[in-house]
N, C-alpha and C positions, 0 to 999 in steps of 0.2 A: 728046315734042313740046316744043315752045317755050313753051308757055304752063305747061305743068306745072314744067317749068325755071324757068321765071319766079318760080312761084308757093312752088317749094321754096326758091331765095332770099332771097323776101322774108321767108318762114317763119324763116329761119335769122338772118336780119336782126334780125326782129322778135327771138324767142328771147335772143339776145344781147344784143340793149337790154335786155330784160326782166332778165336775169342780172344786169349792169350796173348798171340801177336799184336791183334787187333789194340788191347789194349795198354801195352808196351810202347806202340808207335804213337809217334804225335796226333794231333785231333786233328788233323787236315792231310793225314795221310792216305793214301789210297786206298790201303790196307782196307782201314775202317770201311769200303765200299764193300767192300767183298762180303760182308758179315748179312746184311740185307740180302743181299742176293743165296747167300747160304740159305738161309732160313725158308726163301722162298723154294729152295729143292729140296730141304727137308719136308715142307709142307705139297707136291705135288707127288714126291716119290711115295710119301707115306700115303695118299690120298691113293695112289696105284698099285700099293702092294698090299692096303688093306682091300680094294677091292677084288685083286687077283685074290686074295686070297678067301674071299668071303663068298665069292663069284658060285660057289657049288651049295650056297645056305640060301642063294635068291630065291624067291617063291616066284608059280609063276605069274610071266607078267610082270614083271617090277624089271625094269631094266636098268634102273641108278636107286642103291637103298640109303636108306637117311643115314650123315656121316656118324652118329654115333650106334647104328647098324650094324658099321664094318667092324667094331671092337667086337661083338658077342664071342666070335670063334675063338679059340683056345691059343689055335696059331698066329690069330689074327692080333687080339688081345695086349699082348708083348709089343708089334710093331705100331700099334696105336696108339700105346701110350709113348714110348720113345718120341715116336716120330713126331705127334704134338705136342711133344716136352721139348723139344727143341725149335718148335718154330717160335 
């Protein structure tokens, strides 16, 4: 949807300032914490919106699909690779 598009953008927006910042500021700056920690909500969001959206291709019986699974969908596909392009 649109709005999710929207919202991966800004994500990726934000991210990259953050990088940016990150390495702008001196090496003992705080900043530089924040960049781990990004990555690591890049890596649980995506892990949660590939399976929301994979969630209607589960067979049944399968209650967690292997993480490169959650790419097959079309809609899915796009926020999988983003998403672990930035962790």
């Amino acid at each position: 949807s649109e709005t999710a598009m929207g919202g991966l953008v800004v994500a990726t927006i934000l991210s990259v300032l953050l990088v940016a910042v990150a390495l702008q500021s001196g090496p003992f700056s705080k900043v530089r914490a924040l960049v781990p920690m990004a990555s690591l909500m890049w890596y649980l969001t995506t892990l949660v919106a590939c399976y929301w959206l994979h969630a209607p291709l589960l067979a049944d019986g399968v209650i967690v699909p292997a993480i490169s699974e959650m790419g097959i969908s079309t809609s899915g596909r796009l926020m999988y690779r983003v998403g672990f392009g930035f962790c």
